[in-house]
Residue frames as a rotation matrix with the C-alpha (Angstrom) as fourth column:
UNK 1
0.578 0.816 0.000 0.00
0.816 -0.578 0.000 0.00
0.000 0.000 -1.000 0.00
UNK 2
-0.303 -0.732 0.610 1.53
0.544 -0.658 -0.520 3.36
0.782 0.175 0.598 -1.21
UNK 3
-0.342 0.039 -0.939 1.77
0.751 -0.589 -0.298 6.32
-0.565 -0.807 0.173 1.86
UNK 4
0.782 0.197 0.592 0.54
0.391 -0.894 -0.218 9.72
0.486 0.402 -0.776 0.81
UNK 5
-0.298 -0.917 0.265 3.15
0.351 -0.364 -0.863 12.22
0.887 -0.164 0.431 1.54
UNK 6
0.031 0.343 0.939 0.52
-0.626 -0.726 0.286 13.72
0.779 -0.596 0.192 4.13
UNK 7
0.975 0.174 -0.140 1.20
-0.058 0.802 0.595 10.21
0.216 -0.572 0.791 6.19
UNK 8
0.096 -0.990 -0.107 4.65
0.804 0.140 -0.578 10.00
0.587 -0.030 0.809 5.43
UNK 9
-0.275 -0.619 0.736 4.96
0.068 -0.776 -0.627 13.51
0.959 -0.122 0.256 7.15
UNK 10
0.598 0.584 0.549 2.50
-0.642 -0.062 0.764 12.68
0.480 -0.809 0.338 10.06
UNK 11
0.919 -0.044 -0.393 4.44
0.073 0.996 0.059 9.87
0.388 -0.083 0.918 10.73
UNK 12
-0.467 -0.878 -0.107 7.98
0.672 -0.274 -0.688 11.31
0.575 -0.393 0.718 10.78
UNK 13
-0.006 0.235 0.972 6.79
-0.504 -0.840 0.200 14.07
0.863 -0.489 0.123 12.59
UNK 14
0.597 0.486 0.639 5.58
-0.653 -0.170 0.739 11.93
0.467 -0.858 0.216 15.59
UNK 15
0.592 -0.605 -0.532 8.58
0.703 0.711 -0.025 9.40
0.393 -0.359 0.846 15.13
UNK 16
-0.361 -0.852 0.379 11.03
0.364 -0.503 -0.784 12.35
0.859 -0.145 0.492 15.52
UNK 17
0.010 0.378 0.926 8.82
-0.438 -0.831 0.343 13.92
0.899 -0.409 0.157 18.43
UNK 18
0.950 0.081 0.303 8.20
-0.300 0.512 0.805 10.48
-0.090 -0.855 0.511 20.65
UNK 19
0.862 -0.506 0.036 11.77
0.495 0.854 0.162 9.17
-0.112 -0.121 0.986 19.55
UNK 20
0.036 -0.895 0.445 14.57
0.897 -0.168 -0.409 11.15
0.441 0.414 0.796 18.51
UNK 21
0.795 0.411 0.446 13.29
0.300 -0.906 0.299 14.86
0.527 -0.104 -0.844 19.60
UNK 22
0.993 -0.082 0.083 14.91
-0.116 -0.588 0.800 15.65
-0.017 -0.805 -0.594 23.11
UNK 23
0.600 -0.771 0.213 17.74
0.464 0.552 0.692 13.65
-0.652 -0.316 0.689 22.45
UNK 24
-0.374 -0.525 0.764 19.45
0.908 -0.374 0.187 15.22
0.188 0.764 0.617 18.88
UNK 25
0.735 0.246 0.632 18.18
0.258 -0.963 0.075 18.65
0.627 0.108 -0.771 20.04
UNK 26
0.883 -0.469 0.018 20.73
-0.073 -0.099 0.992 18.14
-0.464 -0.877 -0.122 22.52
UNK 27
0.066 -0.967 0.246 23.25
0.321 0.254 0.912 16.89
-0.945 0.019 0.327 20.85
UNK 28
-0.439 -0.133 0.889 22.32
0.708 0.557 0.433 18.13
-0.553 0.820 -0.150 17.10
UNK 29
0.319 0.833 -0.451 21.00
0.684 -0.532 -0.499 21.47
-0.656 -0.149 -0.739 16.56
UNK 30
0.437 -0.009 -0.899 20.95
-0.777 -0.507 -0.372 22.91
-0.452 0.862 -0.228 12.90
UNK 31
-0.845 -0.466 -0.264 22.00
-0.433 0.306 0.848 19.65
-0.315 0.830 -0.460 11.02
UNK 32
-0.467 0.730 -0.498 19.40
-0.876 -0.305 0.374 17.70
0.121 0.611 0.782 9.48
UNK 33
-0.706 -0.553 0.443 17.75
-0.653 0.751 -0.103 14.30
-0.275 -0.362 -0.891 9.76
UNK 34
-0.060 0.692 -0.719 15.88
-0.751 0.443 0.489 11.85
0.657 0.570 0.493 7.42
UNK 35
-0.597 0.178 0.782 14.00
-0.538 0.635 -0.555 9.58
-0.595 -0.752 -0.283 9.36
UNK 36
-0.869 0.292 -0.400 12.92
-0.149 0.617 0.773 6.52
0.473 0.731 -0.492 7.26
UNK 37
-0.347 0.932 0.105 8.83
-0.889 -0.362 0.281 5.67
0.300 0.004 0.954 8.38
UNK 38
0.554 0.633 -0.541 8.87
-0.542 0.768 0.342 2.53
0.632 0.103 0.768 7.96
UNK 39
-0.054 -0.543 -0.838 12.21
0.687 0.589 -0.426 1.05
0.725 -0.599 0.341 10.05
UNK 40
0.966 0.194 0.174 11.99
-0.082 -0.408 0.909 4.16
0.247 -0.892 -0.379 11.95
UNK 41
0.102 -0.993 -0.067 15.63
0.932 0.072 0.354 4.54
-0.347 -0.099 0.933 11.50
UNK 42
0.985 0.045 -0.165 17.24
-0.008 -0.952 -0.307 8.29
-0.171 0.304 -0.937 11.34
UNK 43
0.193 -0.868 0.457 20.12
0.977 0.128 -0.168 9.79
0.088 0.479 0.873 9.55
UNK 44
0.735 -0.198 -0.649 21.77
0.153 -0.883 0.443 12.72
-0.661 -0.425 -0.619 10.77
UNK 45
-0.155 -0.882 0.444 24.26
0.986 -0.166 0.015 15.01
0.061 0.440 0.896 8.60
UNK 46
-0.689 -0.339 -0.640 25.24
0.345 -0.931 0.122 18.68
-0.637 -0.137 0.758 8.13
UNK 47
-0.490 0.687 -0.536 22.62
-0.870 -0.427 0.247 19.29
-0.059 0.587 0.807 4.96
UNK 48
0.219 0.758 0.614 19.65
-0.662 0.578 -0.477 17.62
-0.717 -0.302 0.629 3.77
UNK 49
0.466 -0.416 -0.781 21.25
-0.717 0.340 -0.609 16.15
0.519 0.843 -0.140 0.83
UNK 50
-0.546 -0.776 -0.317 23.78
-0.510 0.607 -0.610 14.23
0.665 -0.171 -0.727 2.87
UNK 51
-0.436 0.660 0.612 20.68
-0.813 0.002 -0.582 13.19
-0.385 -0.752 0.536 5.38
UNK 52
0.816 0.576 -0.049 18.71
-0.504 0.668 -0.548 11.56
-0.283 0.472 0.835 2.66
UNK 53
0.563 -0.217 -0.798 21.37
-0.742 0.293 -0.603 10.37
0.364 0.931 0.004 1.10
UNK 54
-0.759 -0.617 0.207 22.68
-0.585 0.508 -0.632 8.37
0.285 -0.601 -0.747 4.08
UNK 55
-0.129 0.857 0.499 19.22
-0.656 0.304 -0.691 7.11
-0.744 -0.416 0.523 4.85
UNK 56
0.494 0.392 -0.776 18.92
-0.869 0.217 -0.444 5.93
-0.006 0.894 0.448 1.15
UNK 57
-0.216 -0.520 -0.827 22.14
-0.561 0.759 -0.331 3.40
0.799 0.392 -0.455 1.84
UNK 58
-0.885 -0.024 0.466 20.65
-0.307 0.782 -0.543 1.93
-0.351 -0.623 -0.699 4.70
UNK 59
-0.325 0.865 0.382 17.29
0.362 0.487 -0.795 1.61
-0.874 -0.120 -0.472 2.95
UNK 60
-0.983 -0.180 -0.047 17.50
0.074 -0.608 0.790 2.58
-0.171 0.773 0.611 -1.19
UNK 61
-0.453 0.866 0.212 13.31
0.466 0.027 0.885 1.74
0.760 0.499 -0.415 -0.83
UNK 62
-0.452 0.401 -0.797 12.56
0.784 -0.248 -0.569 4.00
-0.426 -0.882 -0.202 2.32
UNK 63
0.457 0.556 0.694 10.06
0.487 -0.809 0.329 6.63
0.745 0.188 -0.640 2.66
UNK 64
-0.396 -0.814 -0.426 12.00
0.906 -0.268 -0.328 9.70
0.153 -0.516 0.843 4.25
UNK 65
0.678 0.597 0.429 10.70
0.601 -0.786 0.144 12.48
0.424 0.160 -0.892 6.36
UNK 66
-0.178 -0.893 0.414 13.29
0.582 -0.435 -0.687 15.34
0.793 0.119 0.597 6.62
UNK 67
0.880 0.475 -0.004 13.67
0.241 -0.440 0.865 17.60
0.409 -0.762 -0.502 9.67
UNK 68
-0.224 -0.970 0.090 16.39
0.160 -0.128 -0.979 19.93
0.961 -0.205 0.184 10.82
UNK 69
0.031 -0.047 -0.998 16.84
0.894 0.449 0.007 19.74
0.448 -0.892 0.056 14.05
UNK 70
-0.312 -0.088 -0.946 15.72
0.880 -0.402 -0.253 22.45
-0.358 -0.912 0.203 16.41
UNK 71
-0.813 0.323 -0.485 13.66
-0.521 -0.775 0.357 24.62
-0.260 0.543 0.798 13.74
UNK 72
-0.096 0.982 -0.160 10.34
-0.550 -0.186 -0.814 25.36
-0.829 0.010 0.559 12.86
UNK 73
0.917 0.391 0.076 10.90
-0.098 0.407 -0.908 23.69
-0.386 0.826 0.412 9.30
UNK 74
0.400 -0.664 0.631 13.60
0.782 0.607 0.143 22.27
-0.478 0.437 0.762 6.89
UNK 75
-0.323 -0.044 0.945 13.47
0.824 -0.505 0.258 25.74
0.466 0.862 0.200 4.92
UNK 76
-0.483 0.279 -0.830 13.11
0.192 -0.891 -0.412 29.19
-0.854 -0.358 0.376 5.36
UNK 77
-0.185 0.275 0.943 10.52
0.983 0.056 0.176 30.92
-0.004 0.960 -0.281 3.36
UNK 78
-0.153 0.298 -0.942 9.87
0.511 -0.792 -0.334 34.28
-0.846 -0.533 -0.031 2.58
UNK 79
0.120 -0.151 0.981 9.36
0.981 -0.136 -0.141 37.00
0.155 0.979 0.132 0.07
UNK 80
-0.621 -0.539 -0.569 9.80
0.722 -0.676 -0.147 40.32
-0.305 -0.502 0.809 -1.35
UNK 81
0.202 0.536 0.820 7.86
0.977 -0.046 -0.210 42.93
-0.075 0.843 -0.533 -2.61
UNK 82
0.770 0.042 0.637 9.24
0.040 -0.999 0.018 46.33
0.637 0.011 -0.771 -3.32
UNK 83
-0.067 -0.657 0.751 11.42
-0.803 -0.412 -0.431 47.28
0.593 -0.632 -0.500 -0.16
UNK 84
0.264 0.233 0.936 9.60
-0.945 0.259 0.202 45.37
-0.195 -0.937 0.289 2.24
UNK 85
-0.391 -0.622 -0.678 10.86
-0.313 0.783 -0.538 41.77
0.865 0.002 -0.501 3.23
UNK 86
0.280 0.328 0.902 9.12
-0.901 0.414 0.129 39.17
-0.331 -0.849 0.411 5.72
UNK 87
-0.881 -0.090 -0.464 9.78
-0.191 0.966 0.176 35.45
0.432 0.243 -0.868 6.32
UNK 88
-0.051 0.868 -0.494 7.31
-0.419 0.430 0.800 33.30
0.907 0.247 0.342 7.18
UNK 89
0.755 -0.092 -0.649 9.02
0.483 0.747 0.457 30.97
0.443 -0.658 0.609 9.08
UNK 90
0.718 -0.612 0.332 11.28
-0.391 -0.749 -0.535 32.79
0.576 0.254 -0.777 11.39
């Protein structure tokens, strides 16, 4: 049975919150970490590129939800318009 991404993100979300959270905020704040879904195995690295891409060799068929560590979101977003400048996520 395929995952929607909106599962795949519910999922990491609460694996990284009940399992991984307190512990890599300690020790891991601003790198990144793909947490396969299904083993519920994470990969920590400096970007998200090297994250997934360590996750992929322990599992080239995982579903990976991404998450930097100690931020609101993987990304910053924002725009401009004219002068003015806001992020979203801050």
């Amino acid at each position: 049975m395929a995952l929607s991404p909106q599962i795949i993100a519910n999922k990491g979300e609460a694996l990284y919150k009940n399992k991984f959270q307190s512990e890599y905020e300690a020790k891991y704040t601003g790198k990144f970490v793909a947490i396969d879904v299904a083993s519920e195995e994470a990969s920590v690295a400096d970007s998200p590129e090297d994250a997934i891409a360590a996750a992929q060799k322990k599992n080239p068929d995982g579903l990976f939800h991404l998450v930097k560590v100690g931020s609101p979101g993987v990304y910053r977003l924002g725009y401009t318009q004219g002068n003015y400048r806001d992020w979203i996520f801050r």
